[in-house]
C-alpha positions in Angstrom: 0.0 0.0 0.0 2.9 2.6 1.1 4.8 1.7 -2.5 1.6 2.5 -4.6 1.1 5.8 -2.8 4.8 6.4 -3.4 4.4 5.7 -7.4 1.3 7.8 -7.4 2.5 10.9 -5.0 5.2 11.8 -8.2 1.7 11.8 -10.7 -0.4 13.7 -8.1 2.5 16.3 -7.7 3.0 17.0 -11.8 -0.7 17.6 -12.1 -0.5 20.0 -9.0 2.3 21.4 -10.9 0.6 22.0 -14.2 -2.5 23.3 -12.1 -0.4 26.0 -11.3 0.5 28.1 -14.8 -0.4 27.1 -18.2 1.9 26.5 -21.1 3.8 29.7 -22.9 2.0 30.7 -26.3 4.4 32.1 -29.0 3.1 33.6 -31.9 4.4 33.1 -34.6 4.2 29.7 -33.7 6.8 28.3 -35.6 10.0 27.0 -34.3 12.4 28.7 -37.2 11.1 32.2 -38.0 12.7 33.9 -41.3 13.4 37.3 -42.3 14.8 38.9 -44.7 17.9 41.6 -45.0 16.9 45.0 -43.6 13.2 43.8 -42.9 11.2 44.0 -39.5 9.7 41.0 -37.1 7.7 41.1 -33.9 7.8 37.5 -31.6 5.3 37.4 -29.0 5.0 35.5 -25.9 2.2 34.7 -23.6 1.4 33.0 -20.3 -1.1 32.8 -18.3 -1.5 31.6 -14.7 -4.0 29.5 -12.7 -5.7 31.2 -9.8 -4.5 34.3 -9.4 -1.1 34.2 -9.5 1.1 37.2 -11.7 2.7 35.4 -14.5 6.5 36.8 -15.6 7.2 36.4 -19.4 10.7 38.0 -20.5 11.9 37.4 -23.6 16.2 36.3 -23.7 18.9 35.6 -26.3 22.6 34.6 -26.0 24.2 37.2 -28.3 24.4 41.4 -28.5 21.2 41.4 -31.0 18.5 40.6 -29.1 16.6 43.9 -30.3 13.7 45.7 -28.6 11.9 43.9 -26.0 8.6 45.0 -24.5 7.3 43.2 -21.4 4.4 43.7 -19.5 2.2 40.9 -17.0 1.8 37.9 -19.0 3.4 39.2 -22.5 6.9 40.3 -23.7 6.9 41.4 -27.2 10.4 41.1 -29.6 10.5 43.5 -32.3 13.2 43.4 -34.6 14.3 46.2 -37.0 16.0 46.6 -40.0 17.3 43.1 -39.7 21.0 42.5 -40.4 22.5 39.2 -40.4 23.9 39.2 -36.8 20.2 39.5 -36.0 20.0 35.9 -36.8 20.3 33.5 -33.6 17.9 31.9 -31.0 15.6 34.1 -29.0 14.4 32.1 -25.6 11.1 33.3 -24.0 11.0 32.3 -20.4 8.1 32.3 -18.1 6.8 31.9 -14.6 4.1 31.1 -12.7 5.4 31.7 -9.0 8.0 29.0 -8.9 7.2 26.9 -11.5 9.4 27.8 -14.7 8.0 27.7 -18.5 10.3 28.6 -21.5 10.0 28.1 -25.2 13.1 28.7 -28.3 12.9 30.4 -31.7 15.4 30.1 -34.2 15.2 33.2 -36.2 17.0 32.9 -39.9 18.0 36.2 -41.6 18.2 35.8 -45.3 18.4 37.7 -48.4 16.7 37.4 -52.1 16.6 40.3 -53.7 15.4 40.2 -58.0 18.7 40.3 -58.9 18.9 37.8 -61.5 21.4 38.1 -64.3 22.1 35.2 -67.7 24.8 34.6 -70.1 24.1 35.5 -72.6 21.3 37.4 -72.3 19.8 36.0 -76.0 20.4 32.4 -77.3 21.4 31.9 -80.9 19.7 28.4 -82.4 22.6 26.0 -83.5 25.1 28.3 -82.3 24.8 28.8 -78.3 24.6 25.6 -76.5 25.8 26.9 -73.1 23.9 29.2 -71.0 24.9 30.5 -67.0 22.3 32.1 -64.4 23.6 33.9 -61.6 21.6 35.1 -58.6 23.2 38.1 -56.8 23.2 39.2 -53.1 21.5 36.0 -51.8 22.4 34.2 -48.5 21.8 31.7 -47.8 23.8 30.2 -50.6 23.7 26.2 -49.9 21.7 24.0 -52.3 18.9 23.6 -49.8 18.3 26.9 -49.5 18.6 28.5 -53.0 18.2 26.6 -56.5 18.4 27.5 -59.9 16.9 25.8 -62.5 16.0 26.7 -66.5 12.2 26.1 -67.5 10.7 25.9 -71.0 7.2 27.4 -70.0 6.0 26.1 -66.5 8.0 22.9 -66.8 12.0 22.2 -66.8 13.8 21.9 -69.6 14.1 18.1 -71.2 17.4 17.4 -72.1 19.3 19.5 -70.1 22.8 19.3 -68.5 24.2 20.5 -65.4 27.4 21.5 -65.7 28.4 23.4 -62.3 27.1 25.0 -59.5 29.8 28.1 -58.2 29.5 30.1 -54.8 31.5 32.9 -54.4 31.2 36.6 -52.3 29.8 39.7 -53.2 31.8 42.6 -52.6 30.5 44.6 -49.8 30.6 47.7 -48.5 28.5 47.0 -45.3 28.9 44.4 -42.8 26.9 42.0 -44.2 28.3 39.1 -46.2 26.3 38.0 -49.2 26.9 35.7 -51.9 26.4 35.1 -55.8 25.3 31.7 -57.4 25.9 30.6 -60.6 24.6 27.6 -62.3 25.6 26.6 -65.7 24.4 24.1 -68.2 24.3 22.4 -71.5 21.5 23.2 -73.4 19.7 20.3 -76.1 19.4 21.3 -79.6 17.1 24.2 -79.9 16.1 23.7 -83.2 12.6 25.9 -83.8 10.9 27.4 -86.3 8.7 29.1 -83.4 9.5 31.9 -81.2 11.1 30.8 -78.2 11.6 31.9 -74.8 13.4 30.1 -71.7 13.1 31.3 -68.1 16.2 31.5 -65.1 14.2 30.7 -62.5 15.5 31.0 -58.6 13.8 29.7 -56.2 14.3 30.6 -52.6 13.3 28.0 -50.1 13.1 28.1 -45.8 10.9 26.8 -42.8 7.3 28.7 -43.8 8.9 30.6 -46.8 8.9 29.7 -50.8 10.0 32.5 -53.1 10.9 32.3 -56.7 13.0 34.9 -59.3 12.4 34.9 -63.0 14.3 35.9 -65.7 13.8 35.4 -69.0 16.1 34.4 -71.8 14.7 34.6 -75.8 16.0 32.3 -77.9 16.7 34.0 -81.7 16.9 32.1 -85.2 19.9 34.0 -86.2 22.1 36.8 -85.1 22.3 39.1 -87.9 20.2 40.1 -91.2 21.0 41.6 -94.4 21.1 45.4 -93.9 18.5 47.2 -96.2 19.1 49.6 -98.5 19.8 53.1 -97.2 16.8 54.8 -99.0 13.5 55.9 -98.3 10.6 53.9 -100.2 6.8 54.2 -100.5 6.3 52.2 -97.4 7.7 54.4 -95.3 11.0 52.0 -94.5 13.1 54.3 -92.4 16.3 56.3 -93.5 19.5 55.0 -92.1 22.9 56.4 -92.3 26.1 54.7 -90.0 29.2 56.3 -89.2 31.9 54.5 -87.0 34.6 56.6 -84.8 37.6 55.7 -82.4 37.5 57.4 -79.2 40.3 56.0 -78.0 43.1 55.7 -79.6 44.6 52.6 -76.7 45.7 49.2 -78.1 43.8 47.0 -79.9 41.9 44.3 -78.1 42.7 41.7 -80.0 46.1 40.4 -81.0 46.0 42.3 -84.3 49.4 44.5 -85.7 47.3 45.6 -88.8 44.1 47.5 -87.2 41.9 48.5 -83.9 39.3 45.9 -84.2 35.9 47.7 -84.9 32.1 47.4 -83.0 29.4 47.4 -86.4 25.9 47.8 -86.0 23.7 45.8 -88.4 19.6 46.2 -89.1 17.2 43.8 -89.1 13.3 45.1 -90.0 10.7 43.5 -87.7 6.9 43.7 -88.1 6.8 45.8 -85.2 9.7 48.2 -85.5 13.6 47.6 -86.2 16.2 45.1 -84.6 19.8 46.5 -84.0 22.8 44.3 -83.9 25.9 45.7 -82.6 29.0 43.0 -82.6 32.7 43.0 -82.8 34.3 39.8 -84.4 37.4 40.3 -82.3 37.8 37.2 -80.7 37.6 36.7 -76.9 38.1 38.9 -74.0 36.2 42.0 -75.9 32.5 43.4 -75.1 29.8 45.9 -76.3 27.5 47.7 -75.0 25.0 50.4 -76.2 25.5 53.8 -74.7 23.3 55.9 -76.5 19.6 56.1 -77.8 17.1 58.7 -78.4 15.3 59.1 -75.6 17.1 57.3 -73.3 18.7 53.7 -73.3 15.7 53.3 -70.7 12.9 53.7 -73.2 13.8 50.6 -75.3 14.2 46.5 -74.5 18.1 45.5 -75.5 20.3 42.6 -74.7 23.8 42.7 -73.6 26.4 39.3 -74.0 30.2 39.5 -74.5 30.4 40.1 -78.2 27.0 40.8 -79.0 24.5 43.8 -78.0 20.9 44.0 -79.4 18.3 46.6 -79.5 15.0 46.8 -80.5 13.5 50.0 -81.7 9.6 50.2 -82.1 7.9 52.3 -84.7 4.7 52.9 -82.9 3.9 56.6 -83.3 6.7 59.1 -84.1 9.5 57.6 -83.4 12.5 59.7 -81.7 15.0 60.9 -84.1 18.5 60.5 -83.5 21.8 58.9 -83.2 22.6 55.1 -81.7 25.5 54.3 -80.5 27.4 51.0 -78.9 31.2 51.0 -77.3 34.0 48.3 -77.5 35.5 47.4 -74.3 38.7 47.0 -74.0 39.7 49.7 -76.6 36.6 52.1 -76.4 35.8 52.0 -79.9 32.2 53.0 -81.1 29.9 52.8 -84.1 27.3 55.0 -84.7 24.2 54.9 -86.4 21.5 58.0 -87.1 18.0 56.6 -88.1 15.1 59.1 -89.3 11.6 57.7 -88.4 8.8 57.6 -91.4 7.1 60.6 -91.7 4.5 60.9 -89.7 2.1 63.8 -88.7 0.5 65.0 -85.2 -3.4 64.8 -85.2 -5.0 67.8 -83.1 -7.9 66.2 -81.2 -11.5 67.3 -82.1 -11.7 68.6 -78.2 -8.9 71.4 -79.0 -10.1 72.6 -82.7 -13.3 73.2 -81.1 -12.3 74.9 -77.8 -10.1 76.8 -80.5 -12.9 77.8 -82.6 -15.3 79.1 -79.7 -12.5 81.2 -78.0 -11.9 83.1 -81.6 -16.0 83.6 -81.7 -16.0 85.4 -78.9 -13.1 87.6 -79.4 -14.1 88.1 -82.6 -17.6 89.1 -80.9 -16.0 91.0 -78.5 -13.8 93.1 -80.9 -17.1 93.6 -83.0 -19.1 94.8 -79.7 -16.3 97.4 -79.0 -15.9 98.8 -82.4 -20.1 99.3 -82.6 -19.6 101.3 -79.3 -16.7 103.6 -80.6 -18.2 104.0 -83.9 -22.1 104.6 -83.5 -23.5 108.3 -83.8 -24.1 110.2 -80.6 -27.6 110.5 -79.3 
């Protein structure tokens, strides 16, 4: 009889136990909490006692950056601010109910995804580019569960597709956080199609509670270059093109050449919509262009940008701006130039303002009339 009551008193005294306090409520509930670079997140804890006992709730952490804490009876709120990525650590909420102690952990995971996506190159040629490389840029963190890249045709993956590497390496930085870029690369099938084409970069961001995803698209072209049109204006309003080429630096050339500075060219291609530019440099490897000048603004059109190879396209929507284009070699600094004239086209005054137009010269023409009739009419 004594040994049962001494099995059961240790029962007896863990339900007095739990009588006296309840169980610590965290919201958000879940165990690893994430949040991202330079963002805000508020932990809450709650307990609450039995009878009428005054429950303590204090929120705790083992490092510097535990941020603002805001206790009260029975809550202690943890706000973080402006998250940086010593923020990240466990937070411990511990509570009370007179002597009886409570406490609960959260892991919280500070992590960073901006739309930084970047490919190489930036336009696929069919049966000519059979590599292509996606990067994602200022991302931690960077392991393979965490962050993955992958190249979709549509909503699906690619069939056919190769893997070829998978590279981690640092951002420069100028603050104290240490981010990372990732860069996949693979071997593309044959992308023989008669059909326009378009593959997608996509990153996909994945933690406890949190699934985020980058796009970036990648068009896939039949060919690189077109015949160049004739530089003359025809019935059907094809635009008037004129190209000049320049060196603005006079530095060596980038290629291993003794006769001549290799040279950028800019080539046109007529769309249904408007006019493609091209602007390569055959000069081997190591060399890049770029276009640095539009009317308008660079901003104002869509354009590509890989290595060798720049494109452009130029819509003829409207008047077009008139003006000169213009792309740069790097190393060397040489530049083509190209000054297109739009079709003639002519600016339409809406109905609205003729009419305004033609009531506001009524009435000074009434008005001059009224004066006029006042000066000249005989005295009475």
């Amino acid at each position: 009889m004594e040994q049962g009551l001494a099995l059961l008193f240790p029962v007896f005294l863990g339900l007095l136990q739990r009588g006296q306090g309840g169980s610590l409520e965290v919201e958000p509930p879940d165990p690893v909490v994430a949040v991202s670079l330079g963002g805000s997140q508020q932990l809450t804890c709650r307990l609450a006692c039995a009878g009428h006992r005054t429950p303590s709730v204090q929120w705790r952490g083992l490092d510097t950056s535990l941020g603002a804490v805001r206790s009260d009876a029975g809550s202690s709120v943890l706000s973080v601010h402006n998250a940086s990525l010593s923020a990240a650590g466990t937070r411990v909420c511990v509570g009370s109910c007179g002597t009886h102690t409570f406490q609960r952990t959260v892991q919280l995971l500070v992590f960073a995804f901006p739309d930084q996506l970047t490919v190489s190159p930036v336009a696929l040629v069919t049966q000519q580019d059979r590599e292509v490389a996606c990067t994602a840029h200022n991302v931690t963190p960077a392991s393979p569960e965490a962050l993955s890249l992958s190249l979709l045709l549509g909503d699906q993956e690619l069939e056919g597709v190769q893997a070829l590497g998978w590279d981690v390496e640092e951002e420069p930085q100028q603050g104290e956080d240490l981010l990372f870029r990732v860069t996949e690369r693979w071997q593309l099938p044959p992308l023989e199609t008669h059909t326009p084409l378009t593959l997608q970069c996509e990153a996909t961001m994945k933690l406890p509670g949190l699934k985020l995803s980058r796009h970036r698209a990648i068009p896939v072209l039949h060919s690189l270059t077109s015949p160049e049109p004739p530089v003359t204006t025809s019935p059907e309003a094809t635009p008037e093109l004129s190209s000049t080429r320049s060196s603005r630096s006079p530095g060596p050339p980038p290629m291993n050449s003794s006769t001549r500075p290799c040279q950028p060219e800019i080539h046109q291609s007529p769309t249904a919509g408007g006019l493609d530019l091209w602007c390569e440099a055959a000069c081997g490897p190591g060399v890049a262009v770029g276009w640095t000048q539009a009317p308008g603004g660079l901003e104002a059109y869509q354009r590509w940008e890989a290595g060798a190879k720049a494109w452009l396209s130029v819509p003829w929507a409207g008047c077009s701006p008139e003006g000169w284009f213009q792309c740069r070699l790097e190393p060397g600094g040489q530049m083509a130039s190209l000054y297109l004239v739009p079709e003639i086209c002519s600016q339409t005054t809406p109905p609205a303002l003729w009419t305004g137009t033609l009531v506001l010269g009524l009435l000074f023409l009434a008005f001059l009339t009224y004066r006029l009739w006042k000066r000249c009419r005989p005295a009475q």
